[in-house]
N, C-alpha and C positions, 0 to 999 in steps of 0.2 A: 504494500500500500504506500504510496506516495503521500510523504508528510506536506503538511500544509506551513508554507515559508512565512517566518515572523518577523517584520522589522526589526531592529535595534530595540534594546527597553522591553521584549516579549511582551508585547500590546499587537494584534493585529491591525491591518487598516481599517479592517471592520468595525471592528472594539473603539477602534482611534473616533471613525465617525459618529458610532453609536453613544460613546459621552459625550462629544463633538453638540449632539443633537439634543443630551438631556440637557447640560450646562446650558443649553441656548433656551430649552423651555423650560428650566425655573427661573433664570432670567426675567423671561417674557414672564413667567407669574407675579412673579416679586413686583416686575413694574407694571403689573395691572392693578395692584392694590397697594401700594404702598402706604398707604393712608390707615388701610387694613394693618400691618406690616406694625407701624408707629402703635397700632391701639393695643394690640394684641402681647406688646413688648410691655406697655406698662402696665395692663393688665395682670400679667403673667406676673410681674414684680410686685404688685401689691399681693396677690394670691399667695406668694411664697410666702407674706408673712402673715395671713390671714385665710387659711384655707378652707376657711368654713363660712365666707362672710357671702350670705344669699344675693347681694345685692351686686358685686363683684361677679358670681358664677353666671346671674342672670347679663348682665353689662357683656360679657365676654361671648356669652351663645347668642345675644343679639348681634356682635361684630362675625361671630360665624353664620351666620343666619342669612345679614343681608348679604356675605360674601357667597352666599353657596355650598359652602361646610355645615349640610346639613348635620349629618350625622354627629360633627361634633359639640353641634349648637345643641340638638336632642340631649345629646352624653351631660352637658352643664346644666340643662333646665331638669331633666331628672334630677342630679346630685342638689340641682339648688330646691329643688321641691324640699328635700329632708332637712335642708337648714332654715329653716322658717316657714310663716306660713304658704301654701300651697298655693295659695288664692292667687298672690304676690307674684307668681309665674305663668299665671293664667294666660294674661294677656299676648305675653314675647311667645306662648307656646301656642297660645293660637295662630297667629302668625305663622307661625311655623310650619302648623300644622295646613295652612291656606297654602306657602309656595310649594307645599307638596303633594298640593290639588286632596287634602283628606278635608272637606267641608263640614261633612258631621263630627268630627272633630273638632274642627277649627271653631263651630257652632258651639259646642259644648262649652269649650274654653270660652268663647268672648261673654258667654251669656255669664257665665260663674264667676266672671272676673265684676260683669255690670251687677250684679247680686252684692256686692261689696263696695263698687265705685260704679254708680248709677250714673254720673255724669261726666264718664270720659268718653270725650269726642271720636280720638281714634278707632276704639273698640264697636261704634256705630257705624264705621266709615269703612271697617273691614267686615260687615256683617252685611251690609251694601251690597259691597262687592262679591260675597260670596252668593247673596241672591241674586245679584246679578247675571253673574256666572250660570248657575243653575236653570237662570232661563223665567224667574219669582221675580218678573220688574214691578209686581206692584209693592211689594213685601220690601225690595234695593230700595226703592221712591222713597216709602218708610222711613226707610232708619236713615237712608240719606237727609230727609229732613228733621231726622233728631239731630244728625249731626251737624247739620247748618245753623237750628236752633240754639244748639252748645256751644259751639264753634266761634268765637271773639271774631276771627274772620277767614271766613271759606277762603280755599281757594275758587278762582270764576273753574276752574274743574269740575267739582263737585255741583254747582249749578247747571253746568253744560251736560254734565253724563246725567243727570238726574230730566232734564228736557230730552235728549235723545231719546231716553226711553220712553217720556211720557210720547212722544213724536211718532215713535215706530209703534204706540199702539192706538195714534188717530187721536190724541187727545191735543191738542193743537192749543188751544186756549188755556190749560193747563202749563206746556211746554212753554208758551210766552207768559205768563204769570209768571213762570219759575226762574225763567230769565230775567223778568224786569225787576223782581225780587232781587236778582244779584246785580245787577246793572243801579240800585236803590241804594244794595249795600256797600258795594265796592265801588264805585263810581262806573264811568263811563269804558266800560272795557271794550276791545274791538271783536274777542274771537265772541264772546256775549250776543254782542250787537249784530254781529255779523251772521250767525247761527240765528235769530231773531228777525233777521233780514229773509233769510232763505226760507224760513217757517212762512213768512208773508207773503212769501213769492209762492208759496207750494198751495197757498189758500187765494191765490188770486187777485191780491191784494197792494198790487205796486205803489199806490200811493201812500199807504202806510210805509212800504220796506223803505220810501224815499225821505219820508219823514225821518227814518231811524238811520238811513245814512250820513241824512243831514247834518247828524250827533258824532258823526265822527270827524266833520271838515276839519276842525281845529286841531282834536288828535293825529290827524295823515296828513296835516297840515297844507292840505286843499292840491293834495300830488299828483301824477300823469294816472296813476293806478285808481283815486277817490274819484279823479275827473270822468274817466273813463265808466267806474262801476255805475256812476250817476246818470251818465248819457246812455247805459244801457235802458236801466228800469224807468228814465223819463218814455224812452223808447216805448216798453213793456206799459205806459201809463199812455203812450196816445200823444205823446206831447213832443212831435218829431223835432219841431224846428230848433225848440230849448236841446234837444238832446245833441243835433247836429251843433250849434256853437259851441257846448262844451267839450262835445269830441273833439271840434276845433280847437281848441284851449287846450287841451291834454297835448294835440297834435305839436302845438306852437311850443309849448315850453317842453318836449322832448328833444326836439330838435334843435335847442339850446344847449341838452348836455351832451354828454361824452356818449357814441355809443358803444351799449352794451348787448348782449343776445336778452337779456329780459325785456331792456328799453325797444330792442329793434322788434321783441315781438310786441309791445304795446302797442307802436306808433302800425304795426297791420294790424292789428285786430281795431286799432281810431280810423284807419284808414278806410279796413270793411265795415263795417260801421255806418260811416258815412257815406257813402257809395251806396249799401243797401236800403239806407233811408232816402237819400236821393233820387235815388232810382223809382222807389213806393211813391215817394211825390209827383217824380214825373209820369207816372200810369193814372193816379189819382187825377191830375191836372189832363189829363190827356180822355177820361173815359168823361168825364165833367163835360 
């Protein structure tokens, strides 16, 4: 049998590649999380001198958690279950229990933890989500609006997933209530207003979507993009000629700046735009 020839050092080339390749992906792991990496270090140093302290074990399986190290996150909320009350891990364990898709679990946990702390928002907002999931949008809506009610201030998220749903099940007036509620609380937000827009357009309603755009000139600071969504829905409202000067107006101040492939498709879609309104004037004026 012909022996297999080994470099200098008796490391194959193979071998040579093969740590070549891990060295390279713990590398690359190390600088996906380094942040991880920092927590887990001081972590570990308090642990060493307090190895029993629940609030430490729970801290440490939540940096395993959101990293993906399920299993070690589980290993710490088990041991931390024994070092205080149980309740106290409810919460990070439900959690847990969600990124690894077990919902009647996840279920269990957040509700045992609200049996104890009735007013934590998070715990609402992952009970949401897990109705969500399951396909229960009226049940998400729910506790979505507990946890908007609790919540000092939502994110415009939590308002927007909570309108999707009511949306996708025909409830329309619901879905803009729920928007204007955040739009009340948070101020004037775009992806809000904007989603609020779309809902008006899907009910036929251009003259309100135009009203609600209107609320955003000052935020988009009246841009080729504002000018443009404006002259579509005056369009969609019947009001050609207003719609033709301000595609005009979109048109003029693009062609002032630098172009770019986003600007260059603005100024055609201002362009068809106008050409197509044009165009409708001139049949109108022609069949007249």
């Amino acid at each position: 049998m012909v022996g297999t020839r080994r470099p200098a050092g008796g490391v194959s080339l193979i071998s040579r590649w093969a740590l070549f390749w891990l060295a390279l992906g713990l590398a690359a792991a190390c600088l996906a999380h380094p942040g991880q990496h920092d927590q887990l270090t001081q972590i570990n140093r308090q642990l060493r001198d307090a190895p029993t302290d629940q609030a430490l074990l729970i801290q440490r399986g939540r940096v395993y958690s959101e990293g993906g190290q399920y299993e070690e996150a589980m290993a710490d909320y088990v041991r931390a279950r024994d070092m205080g009350p149980p309740v106290l891990v409810a919460f990070d364990l439900g959690v847990l229990y969600y990124r690894l898709a077990d919902y009647a679990r996840a279920t269990d946990c957040m509700n045992r933890y609200l049996e104890r702390f009735p007013n934590y928002p998070p715990a609402y907002d992952y009970l949401a989500r897990i109705a969500r999931d399951a396909g229960d949008y009226d049940r998400a809506i729910a506790y979505l609006e507990d946890y908007i009610r609790l919540q000092d201030r939502p994110s415009p998220g939590h308002y927007l997933s909570a309108a999707r749903m009511l949306a996708e099940t025909d409830r329309f007036t619901e879905a803009l209530f729920m928007l204007d509620q955040g739009l009340a609380t948070l101020g004037v937000i775009p992806q809000l207003q904007r989603y609020a827009i779309s809902l008006e357009l899907a009910r036929q309603r251009p003259d309100l979507a135009i009203a609600r755009l209107e609320t955003l000139r000052q935020i988009l600071r009246d841009s080729p993009q504002w000018q443009l969504d404006m002259a579509e829905l005056l369009a969609l409202a019947g009001r050609g000629e207003e719609a033709v000067a301000v595609a005009g107006a979109a048109q003029a101040g693009l062609a002032g700046l630098r172009p770019t492939p986003s600007r260059l498709a603005l100024q055609q879609r201002a362009a068809e735009l106008i050409e197509g309104l044009n165009q409708g004037a001139a049949m109108t004026t022609t069949i007249d």
